[in-house]
C-alpha positions as CSV (number, residue, x, y, z in Angstrom):
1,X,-15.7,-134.4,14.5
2,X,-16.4,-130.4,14.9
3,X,-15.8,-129.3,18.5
4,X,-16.8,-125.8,20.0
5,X,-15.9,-124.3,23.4
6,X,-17.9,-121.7,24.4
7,X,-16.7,-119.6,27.8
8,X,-18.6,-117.8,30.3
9,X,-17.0,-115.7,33.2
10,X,-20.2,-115.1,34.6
11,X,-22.5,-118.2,33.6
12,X,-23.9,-119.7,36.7
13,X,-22.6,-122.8,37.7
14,X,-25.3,-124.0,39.7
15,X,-29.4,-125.3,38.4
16,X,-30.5,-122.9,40.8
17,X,-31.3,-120.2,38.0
18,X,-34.5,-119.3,36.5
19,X,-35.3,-120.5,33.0
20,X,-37.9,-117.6,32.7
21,X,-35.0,-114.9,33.7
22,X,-32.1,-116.8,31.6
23,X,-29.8,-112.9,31.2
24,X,-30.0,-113.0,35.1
25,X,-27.7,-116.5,35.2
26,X,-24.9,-114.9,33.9
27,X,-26.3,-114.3,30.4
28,X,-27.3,-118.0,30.0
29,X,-29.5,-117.0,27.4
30,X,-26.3,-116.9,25.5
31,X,-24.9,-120.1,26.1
32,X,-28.9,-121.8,25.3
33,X,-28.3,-119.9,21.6
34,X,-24.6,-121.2,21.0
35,X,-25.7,-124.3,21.9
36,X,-28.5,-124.5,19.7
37,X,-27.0,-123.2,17.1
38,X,-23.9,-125.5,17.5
39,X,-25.6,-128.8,17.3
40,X,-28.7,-128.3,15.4
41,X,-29.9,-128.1,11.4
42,X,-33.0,-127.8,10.3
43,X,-35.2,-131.0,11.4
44,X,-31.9,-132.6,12.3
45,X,-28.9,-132.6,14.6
46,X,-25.2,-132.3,13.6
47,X,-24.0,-136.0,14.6
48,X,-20.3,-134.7,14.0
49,X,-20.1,-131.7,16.5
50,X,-19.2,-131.9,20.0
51,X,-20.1,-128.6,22.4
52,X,-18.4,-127.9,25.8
53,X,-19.8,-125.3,27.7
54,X,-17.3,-123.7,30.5
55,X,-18.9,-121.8,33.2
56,X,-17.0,-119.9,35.3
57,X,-19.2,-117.7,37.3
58,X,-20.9,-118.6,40.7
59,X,-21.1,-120.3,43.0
60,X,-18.2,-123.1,42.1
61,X,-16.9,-122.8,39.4
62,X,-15.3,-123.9,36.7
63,X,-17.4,-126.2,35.3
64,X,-17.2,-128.0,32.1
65,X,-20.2,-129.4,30.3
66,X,-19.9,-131.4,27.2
67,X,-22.8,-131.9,25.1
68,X,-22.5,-134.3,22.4
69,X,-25.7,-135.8,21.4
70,X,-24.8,-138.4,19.4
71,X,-27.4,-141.1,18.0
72,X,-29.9,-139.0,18.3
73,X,-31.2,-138.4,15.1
74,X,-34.0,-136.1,14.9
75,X,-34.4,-133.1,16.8
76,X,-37.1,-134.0,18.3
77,X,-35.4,-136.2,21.1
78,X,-34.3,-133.0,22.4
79,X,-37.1,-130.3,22.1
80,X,-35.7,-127.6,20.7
81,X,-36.3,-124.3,22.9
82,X,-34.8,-122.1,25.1
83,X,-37.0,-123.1,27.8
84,X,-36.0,-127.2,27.5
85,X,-32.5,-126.8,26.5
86,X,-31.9,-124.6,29.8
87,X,-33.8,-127.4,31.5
88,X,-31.2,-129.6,30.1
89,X,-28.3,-127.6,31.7
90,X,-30.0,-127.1,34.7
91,X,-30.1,-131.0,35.2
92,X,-26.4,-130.7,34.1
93,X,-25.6,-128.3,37.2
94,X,-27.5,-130.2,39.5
95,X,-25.6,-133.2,39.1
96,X,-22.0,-131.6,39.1
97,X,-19.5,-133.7,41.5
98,X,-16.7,-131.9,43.1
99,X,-14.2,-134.4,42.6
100,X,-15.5,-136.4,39.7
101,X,-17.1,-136.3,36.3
102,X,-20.6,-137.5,36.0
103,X,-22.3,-138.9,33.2
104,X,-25.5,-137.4,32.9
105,X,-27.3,-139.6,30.2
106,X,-25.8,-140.8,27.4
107,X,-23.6,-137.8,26.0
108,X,-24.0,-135.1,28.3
109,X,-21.7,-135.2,30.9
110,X,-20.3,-132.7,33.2
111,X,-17.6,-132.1,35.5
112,X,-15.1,-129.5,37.4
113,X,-12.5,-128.8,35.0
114,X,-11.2,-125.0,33.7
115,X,-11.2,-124.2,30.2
116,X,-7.1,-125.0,29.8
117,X,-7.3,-128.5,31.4
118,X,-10.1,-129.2,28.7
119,X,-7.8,-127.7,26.2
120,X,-4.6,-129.6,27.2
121,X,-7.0,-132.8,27.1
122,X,-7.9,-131.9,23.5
123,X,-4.3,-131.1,22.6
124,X,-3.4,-134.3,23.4
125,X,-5.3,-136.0,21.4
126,X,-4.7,-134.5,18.2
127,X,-7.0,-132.0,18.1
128,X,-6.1,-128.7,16.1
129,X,-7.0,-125.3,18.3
130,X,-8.5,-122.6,16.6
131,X,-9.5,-119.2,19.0
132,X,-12.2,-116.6,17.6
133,X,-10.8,-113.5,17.8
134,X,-11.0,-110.4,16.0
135,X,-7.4,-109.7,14.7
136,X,-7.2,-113.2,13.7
137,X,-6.6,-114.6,10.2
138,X,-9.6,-114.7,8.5
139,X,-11.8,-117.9,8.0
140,X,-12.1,-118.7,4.6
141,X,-8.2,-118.2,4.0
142,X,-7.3,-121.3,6.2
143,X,-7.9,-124.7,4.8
144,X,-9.3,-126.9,8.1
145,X,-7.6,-130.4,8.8
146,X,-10.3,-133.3,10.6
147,X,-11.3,-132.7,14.0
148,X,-10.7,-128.8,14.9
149,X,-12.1,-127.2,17.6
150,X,-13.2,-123.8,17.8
151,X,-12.7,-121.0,21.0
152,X,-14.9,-118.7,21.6
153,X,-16.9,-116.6,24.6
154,X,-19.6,-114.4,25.7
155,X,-20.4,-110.7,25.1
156,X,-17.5,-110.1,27.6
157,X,-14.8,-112.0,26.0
158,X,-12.0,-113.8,27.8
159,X,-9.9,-111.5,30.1
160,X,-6.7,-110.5,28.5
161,X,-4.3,-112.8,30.7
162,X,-6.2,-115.7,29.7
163,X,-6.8,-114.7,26.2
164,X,-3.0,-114.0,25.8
165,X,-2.5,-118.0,27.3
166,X,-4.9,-119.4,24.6
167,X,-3.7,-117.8,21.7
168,X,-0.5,-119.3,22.2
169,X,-2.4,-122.8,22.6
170,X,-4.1,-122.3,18.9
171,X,-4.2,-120.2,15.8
172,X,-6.3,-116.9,16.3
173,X,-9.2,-116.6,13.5
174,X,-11.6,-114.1,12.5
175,X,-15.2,-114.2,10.6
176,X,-14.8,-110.7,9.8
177,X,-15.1,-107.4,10.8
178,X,-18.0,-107.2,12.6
179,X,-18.8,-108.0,15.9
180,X,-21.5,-110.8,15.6
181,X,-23.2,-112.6,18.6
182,X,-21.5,-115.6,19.8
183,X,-24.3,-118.5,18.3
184,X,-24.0,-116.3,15.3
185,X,-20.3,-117.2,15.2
186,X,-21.0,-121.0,15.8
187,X,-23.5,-120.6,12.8
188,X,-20.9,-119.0,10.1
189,X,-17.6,-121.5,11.6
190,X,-20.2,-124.7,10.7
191,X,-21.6,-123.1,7.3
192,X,-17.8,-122.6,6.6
193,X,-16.7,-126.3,8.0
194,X,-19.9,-127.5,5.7
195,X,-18.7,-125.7,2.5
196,X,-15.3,-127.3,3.0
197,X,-17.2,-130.7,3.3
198,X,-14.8,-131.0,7.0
């Protein structure tokens, strides 16, 4: 199992936004691309790949959704546009508890949690951490063990506090020297994952 977190400082975290004005949410355009790009192939979905989306922007934040659509074997069980899949997160939102996680539907769940107590969590079991970063080590020099999961945010990064906190969670690792978009990221980490049959 592949895992990706994806941060958002500003990403609303209520289903109040509007799917036609997704870069007013907090950029939640963003997070609809990661996510597609995260979980889907052509004509199929990516059974072995987990996504949590952490939003941090308001008006209650954090909030942690974790999208793993497992069973669900062709793509179309979830239609695959930005229009739907921001209806999807939408429903997420609307259903946030403050004091408990809620299960959505089957493998979409959601619940108020900050990016570090969902990294502790994944620590804990096992998992190996792996933060995108620029001055990290690059990608295709590290041979990946089962089950890593990968760090990354938005257009405005993490700020530096709690980017200083994660790298010493996880190993710091670059796809190069360019500055790519953040589902562009998610797209060269699984092509990379594939090649190395993880």
């Amino acid at each position: 199992m592949r895992e990706f977190i994806y941060f958002s400082n500003s990403a609303r975290t209520t289903g109040n936004f509007n799917s036609e004005k997704l870069m007013d949410a907090g950029r939640m355009d963003i997070a609809i691309h990661t996510l597609i790009n995260a979980l889907f192939l052509s004509h199929k979905i990516r059974e072995d790949t987990k996504i949590h989306l952490l939003f941090n922007g308001p008006p209650n934040p954090p909030q942690h959704l974790e999208i793993f659509p497992e069973g669900r074997k062709s793509s179309g069980e979830i239609t695959l546009s930005k229009k739907n899949v921001a209806g999807l997160i939408k429903k997420m939102l609307f259903r946030a508890k403050r004091d408990k996680k809620v299960i959505v539907e089957p493998g979409y769940e959601i619940e108020k949690k900050s990016i570090f107590k969902v990294l502790n969590d994944l620590i804990e079991e096992g998992k190996e951490i792996y933060i995108l970063d620029a001055k990290g080590e690059d990608i295709r020099k590290i041979k990946f063990k089962d089950n890593p999961v990968f760090v990354l945010a938005d257009q405005d990064g993490f700020p530096h506090k709690e980017l200083k906190k994660l790298k010493s969670l996880g190993t710091a690792i670059s796809v190069g020297k360019l500055t790519y978009f953040a589902s562009q990221v998610v797209t060269i980490v699984n092509n990379e994952l594939d090649r190395q049959k993880i």
